[in-house]
C-alpha positions as a LaTeX table, in Angstrom:
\begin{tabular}{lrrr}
\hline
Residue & $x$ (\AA) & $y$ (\AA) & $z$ (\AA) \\
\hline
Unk1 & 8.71 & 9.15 & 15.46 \\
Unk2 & 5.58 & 7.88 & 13.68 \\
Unk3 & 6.26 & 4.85 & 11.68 \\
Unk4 & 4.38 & 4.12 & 8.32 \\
Unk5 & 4.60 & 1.17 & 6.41 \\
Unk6 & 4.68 & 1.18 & 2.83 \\
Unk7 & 3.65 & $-2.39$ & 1.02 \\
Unk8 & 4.18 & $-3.36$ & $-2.20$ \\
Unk9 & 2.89 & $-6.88$ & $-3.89$ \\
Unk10 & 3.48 & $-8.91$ & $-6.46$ \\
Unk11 & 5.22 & $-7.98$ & $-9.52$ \\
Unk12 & 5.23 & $-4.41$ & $-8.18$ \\
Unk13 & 9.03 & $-4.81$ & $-9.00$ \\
Unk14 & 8.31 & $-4.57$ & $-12.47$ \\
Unk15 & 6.77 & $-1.22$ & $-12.56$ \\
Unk16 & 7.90 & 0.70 & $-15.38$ \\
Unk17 & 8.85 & $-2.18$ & $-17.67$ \\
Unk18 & 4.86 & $-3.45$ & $-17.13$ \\
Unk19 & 2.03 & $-2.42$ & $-18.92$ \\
Unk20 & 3.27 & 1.33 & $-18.96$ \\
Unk21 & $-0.84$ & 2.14 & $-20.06$ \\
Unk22 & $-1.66$ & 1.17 & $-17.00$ \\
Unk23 & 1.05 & 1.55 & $-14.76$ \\
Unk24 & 3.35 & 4.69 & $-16.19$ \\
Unk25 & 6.88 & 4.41 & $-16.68$ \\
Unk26 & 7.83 & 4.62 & $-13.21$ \\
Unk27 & 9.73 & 2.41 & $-11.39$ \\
Unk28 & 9.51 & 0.81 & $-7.79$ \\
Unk29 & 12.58 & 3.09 & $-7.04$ \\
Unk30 & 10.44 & 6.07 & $-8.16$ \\
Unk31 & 8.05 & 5.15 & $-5.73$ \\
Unk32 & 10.09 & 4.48 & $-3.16$ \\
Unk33 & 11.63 & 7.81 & $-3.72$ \\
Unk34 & 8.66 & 9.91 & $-3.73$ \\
Unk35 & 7.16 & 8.83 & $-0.27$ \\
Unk36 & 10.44 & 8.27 & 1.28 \\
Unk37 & 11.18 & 12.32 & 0.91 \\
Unk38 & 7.64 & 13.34 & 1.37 \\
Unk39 & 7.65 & 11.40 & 4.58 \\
Unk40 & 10.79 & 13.49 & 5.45 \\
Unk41 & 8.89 & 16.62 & 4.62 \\
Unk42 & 5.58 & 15.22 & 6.85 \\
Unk43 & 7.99 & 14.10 & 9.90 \\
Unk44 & 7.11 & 10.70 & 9.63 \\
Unk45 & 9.49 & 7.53 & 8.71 \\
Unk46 & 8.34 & 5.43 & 6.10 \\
Unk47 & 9.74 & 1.75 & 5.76 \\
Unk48 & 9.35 & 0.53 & 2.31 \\
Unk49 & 8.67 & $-3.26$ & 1.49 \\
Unk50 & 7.78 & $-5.30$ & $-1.60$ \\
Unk51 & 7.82 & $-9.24$ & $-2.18$ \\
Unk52 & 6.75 & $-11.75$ & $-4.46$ \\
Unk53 & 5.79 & $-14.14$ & $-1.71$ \\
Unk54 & 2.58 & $-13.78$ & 0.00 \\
Unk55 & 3.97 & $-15.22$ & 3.09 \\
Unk56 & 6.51 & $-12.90$ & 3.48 \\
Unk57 & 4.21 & $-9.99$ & 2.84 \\
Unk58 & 2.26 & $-11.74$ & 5.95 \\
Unk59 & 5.06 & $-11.74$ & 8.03 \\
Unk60 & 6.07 & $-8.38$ & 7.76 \\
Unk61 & 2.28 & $-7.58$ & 8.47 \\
Unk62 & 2.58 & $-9.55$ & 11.72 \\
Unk63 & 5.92 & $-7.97$ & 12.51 \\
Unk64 & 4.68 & $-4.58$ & 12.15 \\
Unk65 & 1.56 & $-5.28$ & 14.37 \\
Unk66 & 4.49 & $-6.62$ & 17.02 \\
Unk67 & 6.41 & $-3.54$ & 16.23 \\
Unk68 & 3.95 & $-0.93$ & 16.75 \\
Unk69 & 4.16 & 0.66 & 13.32 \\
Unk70 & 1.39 & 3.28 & 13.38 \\
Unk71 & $-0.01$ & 2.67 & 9.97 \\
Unk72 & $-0.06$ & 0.74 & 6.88 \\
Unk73 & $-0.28$ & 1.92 & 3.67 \\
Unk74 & $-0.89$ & $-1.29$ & 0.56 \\
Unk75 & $-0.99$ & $-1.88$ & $-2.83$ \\
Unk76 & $-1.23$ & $-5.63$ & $-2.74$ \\
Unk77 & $-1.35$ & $-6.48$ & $-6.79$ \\
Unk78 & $-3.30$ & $-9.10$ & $-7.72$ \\
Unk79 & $-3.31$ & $-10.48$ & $-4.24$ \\
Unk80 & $-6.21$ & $-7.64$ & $-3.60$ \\
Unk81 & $-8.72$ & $-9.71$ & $-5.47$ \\
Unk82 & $-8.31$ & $-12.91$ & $-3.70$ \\
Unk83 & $-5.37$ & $-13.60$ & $-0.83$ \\
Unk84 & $-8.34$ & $-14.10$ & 2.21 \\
Unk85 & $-4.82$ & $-15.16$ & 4.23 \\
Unk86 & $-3.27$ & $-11.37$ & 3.29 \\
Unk87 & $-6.53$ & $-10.18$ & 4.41 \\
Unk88 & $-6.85$ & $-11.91$ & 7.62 \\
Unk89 & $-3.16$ & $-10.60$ & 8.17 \\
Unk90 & $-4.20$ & $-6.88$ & 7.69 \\
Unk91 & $-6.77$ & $-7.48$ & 9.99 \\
Unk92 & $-4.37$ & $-8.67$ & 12.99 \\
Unk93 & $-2.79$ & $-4.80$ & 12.03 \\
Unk94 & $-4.55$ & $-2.08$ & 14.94 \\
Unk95 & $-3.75$ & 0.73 & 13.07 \\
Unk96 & $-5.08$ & 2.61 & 9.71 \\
Unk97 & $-4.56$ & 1.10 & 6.58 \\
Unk98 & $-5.36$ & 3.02 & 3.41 \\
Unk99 & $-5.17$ & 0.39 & 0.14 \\
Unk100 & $-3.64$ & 1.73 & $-2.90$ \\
Unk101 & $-3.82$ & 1.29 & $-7.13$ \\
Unk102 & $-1.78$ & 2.86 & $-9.43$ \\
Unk103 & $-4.23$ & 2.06 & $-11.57$ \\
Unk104 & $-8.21$ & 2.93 & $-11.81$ \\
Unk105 & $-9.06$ & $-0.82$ & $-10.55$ \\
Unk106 & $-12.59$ & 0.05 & $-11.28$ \\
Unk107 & $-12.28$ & 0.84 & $-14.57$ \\
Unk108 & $-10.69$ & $-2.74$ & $-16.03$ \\
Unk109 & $-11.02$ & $-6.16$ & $-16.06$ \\
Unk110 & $-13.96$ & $-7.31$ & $-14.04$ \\
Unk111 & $-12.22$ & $-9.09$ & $-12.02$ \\
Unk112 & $-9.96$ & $-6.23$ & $-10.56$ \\
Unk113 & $-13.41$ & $-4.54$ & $-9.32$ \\
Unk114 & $-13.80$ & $-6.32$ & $-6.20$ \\
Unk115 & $-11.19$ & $-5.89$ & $-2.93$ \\
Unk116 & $-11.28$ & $-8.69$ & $-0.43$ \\
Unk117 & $-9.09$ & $-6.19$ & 1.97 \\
Unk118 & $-11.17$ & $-3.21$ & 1.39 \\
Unk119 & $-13.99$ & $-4.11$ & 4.08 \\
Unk120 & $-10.85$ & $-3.97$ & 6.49 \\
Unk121 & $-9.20$ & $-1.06$ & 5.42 \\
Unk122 & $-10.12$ & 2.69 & 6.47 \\
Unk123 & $-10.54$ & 3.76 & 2.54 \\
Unk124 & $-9.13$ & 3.01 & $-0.96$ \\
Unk125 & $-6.91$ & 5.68 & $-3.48$ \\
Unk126 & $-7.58$ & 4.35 & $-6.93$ \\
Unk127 & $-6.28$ & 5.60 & $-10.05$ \\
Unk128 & $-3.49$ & 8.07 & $-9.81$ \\
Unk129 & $-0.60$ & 6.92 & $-10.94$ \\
Unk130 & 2.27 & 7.62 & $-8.52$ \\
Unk131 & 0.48 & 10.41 & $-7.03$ \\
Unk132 & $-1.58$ & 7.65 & $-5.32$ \\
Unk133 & 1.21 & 6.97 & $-2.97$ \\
Unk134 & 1.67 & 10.01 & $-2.16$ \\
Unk135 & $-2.24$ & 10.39 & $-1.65$ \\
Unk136 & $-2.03$ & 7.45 & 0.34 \\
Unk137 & 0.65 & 8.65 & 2.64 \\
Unk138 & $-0.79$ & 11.80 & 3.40 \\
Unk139 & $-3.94$ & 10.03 & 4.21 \\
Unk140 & $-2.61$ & 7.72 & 6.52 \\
Unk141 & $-0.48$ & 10.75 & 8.67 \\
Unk142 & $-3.53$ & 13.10 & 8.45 \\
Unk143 & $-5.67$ & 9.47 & 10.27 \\
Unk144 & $-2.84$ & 9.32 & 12.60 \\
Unk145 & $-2.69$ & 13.06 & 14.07 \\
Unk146 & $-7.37$ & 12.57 & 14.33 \\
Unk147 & $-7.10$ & 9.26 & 16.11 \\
Unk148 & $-5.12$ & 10.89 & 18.81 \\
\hline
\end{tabular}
């Protein structure tokens, strides 16, 4: 069965007690929820991961390289705009990876505007809310079933 893996950064465990302009009110476990059963409804397995610690979120990149996971989908936080070790981890990963904001990362602080993953990744879904996930996941399967 395909294999995608779902990434989730930093404080990504706070969603829907943080900055609900930005962000909504829905929780991690929303998240989780929504690509978990539209995955079920694609045919595809999706493995859902979020940390604090950049390490770990390296390791799991590694792993899934050494796994064969067929694709990766990310929404790294705040590690986007500067982790060059996240992004040197990504690119280990041979498969798609399709980056993903909540929020419309273009449209706030300056800061936010630049990606040091996105050279590396096959394309960005900015700015809708939960439905990026699910944006995000249907780009990644819709990659998978071209590239074959």
């Amino acid at each position: 069965m395909t294999k995608i893996l779902a990434l989730h950064g930093i404080n990504h465990n706070m969603f829907g007690k943080r900055d609900p302009v930005q962000y909504g009110s829905f929780t991690l476990q929303d998240i989780y929820k929504s690509i978990e059963d539209l995955g079920q409804e694609l045919g595809v397995e999706v493995e859902n991961f979020q940390t604090n610690d950049e390490g770990a979120i390296c390791l799991k990149i590694h792993q899934a390289f050494l796994d064969g996971v067929d694709a990766i989908m990310i929404n790294a936080g705040a590690w986007t705009h500067y982790s060059y070790g996240l992004r040197d981890a990504l690119a280990i990963f041979t498969g798609p990876i399709v980056e993903v904001h909540m929020s419309n990362v273009h449209a706030r602080e300056e800061f936010r505007h630049h990606s040091v993953i996105s050279a590396i990744v096959r394309g960005q879904i900015v700015g809708f809310g939960i439905d990026s996930y699910t944006l995000a996941l249907r780009a990644c399967v819709g990659m998978l079933a071209r590239d074959k």
